[in-house]
PALODO-957189 format. One record per residue (C-alpha): x, y, z. Coordinates in pm, whole numbers, plus 50000, padded with zeros to 5 digits. Layout:
N
XYZ
...
END
This chain:
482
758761579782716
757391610582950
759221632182716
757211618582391
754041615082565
753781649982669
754741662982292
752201678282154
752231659481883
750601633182053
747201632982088
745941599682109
747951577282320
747781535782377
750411516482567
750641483682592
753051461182761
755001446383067
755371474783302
757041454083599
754511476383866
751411473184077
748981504184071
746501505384399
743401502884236
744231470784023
746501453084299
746911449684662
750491442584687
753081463984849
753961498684681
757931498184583
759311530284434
759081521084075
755411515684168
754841552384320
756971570383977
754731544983748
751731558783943
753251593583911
753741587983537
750221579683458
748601606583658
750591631183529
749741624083198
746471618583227
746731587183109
743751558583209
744091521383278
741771497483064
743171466783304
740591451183511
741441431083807
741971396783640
745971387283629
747871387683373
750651366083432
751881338183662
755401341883782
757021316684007
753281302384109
751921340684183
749721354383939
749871391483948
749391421583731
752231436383578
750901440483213
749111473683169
747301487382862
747441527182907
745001548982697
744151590982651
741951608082421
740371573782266
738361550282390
739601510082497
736601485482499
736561447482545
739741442582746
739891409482840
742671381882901
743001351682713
743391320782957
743101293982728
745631301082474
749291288282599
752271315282541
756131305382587
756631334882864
755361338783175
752351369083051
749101356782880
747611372282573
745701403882610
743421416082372
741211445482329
739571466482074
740421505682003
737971532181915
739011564081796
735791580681668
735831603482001
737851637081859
741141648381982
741271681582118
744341705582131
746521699682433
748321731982512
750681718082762
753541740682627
752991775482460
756551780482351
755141778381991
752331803082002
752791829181765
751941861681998
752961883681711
749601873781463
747891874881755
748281913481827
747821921581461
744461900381483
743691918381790
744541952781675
742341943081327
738931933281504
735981954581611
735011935981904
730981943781951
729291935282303
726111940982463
726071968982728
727081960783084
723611968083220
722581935983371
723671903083457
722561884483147
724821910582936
727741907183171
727521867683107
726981868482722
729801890882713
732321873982985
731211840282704
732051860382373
735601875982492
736931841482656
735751820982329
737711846982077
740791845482260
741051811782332
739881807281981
743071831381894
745261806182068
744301773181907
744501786681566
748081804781635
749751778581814
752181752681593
751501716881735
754811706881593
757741697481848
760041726481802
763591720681945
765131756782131
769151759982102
771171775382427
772081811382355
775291800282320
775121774382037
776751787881708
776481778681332
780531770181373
779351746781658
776761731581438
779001723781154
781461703881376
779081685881534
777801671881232
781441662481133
781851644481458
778881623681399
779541610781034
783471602981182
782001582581479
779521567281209
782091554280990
784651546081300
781321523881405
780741506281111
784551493181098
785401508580738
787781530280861
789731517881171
792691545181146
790441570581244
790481568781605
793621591881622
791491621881363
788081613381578
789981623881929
791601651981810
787911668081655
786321656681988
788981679282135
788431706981913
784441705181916
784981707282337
787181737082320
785141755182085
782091748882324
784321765682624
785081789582388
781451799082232
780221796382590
782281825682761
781871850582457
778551845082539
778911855882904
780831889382761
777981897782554
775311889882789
777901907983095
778661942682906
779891981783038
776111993283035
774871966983225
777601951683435
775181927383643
773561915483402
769711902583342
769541885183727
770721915883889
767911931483668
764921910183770
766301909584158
765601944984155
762491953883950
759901950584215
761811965984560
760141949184825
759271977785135
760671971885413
758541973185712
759021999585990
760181977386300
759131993186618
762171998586865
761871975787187
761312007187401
758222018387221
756901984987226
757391981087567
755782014687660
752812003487488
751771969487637
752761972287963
752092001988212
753611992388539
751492004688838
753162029489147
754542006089392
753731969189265
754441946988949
752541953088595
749461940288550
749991919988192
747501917487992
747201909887631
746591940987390
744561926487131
741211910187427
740741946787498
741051969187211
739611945486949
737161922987171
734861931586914
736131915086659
735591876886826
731981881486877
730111856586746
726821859886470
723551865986652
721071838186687
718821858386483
720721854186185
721371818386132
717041820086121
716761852885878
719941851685589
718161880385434
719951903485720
722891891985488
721351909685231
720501941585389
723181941885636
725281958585384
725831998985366
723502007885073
725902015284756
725962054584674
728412046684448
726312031484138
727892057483846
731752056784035
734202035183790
735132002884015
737701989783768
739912015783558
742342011983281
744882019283535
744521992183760
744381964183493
747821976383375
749091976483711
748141943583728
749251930483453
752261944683461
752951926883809
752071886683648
754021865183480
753831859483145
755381819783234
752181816883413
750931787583304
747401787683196
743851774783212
742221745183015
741361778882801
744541784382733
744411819382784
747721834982920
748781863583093
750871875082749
747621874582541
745641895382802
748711919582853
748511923582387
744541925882465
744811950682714
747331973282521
745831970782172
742071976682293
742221985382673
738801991182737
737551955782681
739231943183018
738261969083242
734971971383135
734291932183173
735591931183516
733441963983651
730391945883488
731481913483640
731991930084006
728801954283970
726401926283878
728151896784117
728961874683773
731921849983766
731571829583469
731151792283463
733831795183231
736821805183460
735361779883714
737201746983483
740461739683593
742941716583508
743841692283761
747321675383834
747571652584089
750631647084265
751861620284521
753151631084831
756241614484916
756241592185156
752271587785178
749721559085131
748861561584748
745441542984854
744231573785041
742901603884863
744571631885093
748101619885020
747931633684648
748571674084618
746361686484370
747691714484159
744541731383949
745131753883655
742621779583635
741561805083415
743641837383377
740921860283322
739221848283710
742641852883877
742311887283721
739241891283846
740191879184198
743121905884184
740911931784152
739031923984373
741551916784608
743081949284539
739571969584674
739651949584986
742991964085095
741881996685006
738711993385159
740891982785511
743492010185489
741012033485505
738782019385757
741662007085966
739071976786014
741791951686092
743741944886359
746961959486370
747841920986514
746781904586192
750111902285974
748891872185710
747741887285365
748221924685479
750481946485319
753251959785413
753461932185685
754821896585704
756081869485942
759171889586015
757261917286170
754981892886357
758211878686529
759621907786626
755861916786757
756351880186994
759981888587070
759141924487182
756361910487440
758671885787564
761361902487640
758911931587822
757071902788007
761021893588095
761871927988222
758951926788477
759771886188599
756561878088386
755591846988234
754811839987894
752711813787766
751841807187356
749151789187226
749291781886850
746231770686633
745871753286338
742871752686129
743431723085872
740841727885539
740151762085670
738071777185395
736181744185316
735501748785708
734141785685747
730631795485815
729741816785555
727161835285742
729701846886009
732251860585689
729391876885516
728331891885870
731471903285933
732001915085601
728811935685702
730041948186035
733381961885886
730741979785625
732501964885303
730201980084994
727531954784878
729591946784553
732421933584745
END
């Protein structure tokens, strides 16, 4: 049923029937594990319950709920549960009326069908026209105009019709005997022909060894001379990850502690002193006067100097997925990547306009929400579901970007701790242990003590004062465009 419901075929969806489950916001009982995967099943496919809390059966003198009427993309009105007419069963009659008038929009759940190859000849065909990026209302009109064409391009190039993908192993030979097999299993079912058990085993047994058989000259072409290790080896290896420079124990040593003539180090920690500065709190001043936020910010010399070039959009692009999956736009990394190659300007230029004139686009703010139960938790309580939102591929673009002139900006400012090893590159968790290891095992060389306090900020960004980022932001003289 999952597999049919999330076909593309389907649309408009109604079911109707004896579920044998309880959903929280109908019933109070207990939660059994069929209950939590039912609960699963509807949220993942968006699916909405037209039950109200009135039972709809009696079983063994209990009247529960365990007849649901499931609905998407159409409207269920009237839903109400007949008490006075008598059944033979246990479930009462249900009845309800069914309005489709609302339309059906195009559910792009899967893109396996999307025919990429009309797409680039319709890209590389249009003259796309768009209003200069000299203001913010431009910059808008034109963020609009490009994200309507191409998810325009993908609705009208995408085949709604359940296509069925073969293993790259799966032969015409293969086909053929499987087709055999059926119509001898057919007949051996109906009884016409009982003497063909014996010819039946002996093609099962041919149509198993040909499998085997199919399966490992596949492996010899996919395994060959010129490429001995094959695709994984391939993909393993594209993107190298550097390895960071671990500093030897001795160096590390030398440079946190400095043990006095005659008496026992005085240990202190290295980050209080050198970057005390960075802990300070936001002056009084400015929680009374945001418009310090505004002018707090180096003055941009910089209006004319490209922020976004062709170079860096193909960078990254190069570096996302094209199994991404994408926004309610539909908009994948694949179609910017045939965008960016057939007309490259179109990209860079909308995300220097978008950075220059502080623009983010309303739409690459809708996302696509799945909600997920947590296993284990209280399906009655909000925080136990994971949400998992699909945004727009053209604002994660964006954010890269952007992301990518904030590192720049702090390589060459050196404006960051040399302590801080989250989102930095070149650094990670391994070189933040060996950082902890190091001071411990100094501290143990002296007959120190060493005590570790760990923090944990839960909801962090829904928790930060924005005036204290945007002052800081200020302090470490990021341009005013960042």
């Amino acid at each position: 049923m999952h597999y049919h419901i999330r076909s593309p075929k389907l649309q408009r969806v109604i079911l109707a029937g004896d579920f044998n489950c309880h959903v929280p916001w109908i019933s109070q009982l207990k939660l059994r594990p069929r209950d939590r995967e039912f609960i699963v099943f509807i949220l993942n496919n968006g699916l909405l319950t037209a039950n109200s809390e009135f039972p709809t059966c009696k079983h063994q003198g209990r009247f529960t709920t365990n007849d649901y009427t499931l609905y998407r993309d159409c409207q269920v009105n009237n839903w109400v549960v007949d008490v006075a007419e008598e059944t033979l069963l246990d479930h009462r009659y249900v009845i309800f009326s069914i309005d489709l008038s609302s339309s059906a929009e195009l559910d792009l759940n899967t893109y396996s069908t999307t025919n990429y190859n009309r797409i680039q000849e319709e890209i590389s065909a249009t003259q796309v026209f768009l209003l200069p990026y000299n203001s913010q209302e431009n910059t808008i009109q034109n963020a609009s105009a490009i994200t309507a064409w191409l998810s325009h391009l993908v609705h009208t190039n995408t085949n709604t019709s359940t296509t069925y993908s073969q293993s790259h192993w799966w032969t015409p030979e293969l086909d053929r005997m499987r087709r055999e097999l059926k119509a001898l299993n057919l007949k051996m079912c109906h009884g016409a022909h009982p003497d063909l058990r014996g010819t039946a085993k002996e093609r099962r047994k041919s149509y198993r060894k040909a499998i085997r058989v199919a399966k490992k000259m596949a492996w010899r072409k996919f395994i060959t001379i010129e490429r001995p290790w094959g695709k994984p080896y391939k993909i393993c290896v594209k993107n190298k990850v550097k390895q960071q420079v671990l500093i030897p124990d001795h160096q590390l040593l030398h440079e946190k502690f400095v043990a006095p003539a005659g008496g026992s180090p005085d240990v202190t920690d290295s980050t209080s002193s050198s970057h005390h500065h960075d802990t300070q709190m936001v002056d009084s001043d400015l929680e009374e006067e945001d418009e310090f936020l505004v002018n707090a910010f180096p003055d941009s010399d910089e209006e004319d100097k490209i922020l976004v070039d062709a170079d860096t959009i193909v960078d990254l692009l190069k570096k996302s997925s094209n199994h991404t999956t994408p926004g309610a736009d539909g908009i994948s990394y694949k179609l910017l990547k045939i965008l960016n190659k057939s007309q490259p300007h179109i990209l860079s230029n909308l995300m220097e306009g978008c950075i220059r004139f502080a623009v983010f686009p309303m739409e690459w703010k809708v996302g696509k929400v799945i909600w997920i139960l947590k296993e284990g938790r209280d399906p009655h309580k909000s925080s136990s579901y994971r949400p998992i939102t699909l945004l727009s591929n053209l604002g994660k673009l964006l954010e890269k970007v952007l992301s990518v002139r904030i590192h720049d900006h702090i390589q060459q400012t050196n404006c960051i701790a040399k302590e801080q090893y989250g989102f930095m590159r070149g650094r990670n968790t391994e070189g933040a242990i060996h950082s902890l290891l190091g001071s411990v095992r100094s501290a143990h060389l002296f007959n120190q003590h060493v005590a570790a306090v760990t923090l944990d900020i839960s909801s962090a960004f829904d928790n930060i004062n924005w005036k204290v980022a945007l002052s800081e932001l200020a302090r470490m003289k990021f341009p005013q465009w960042i």
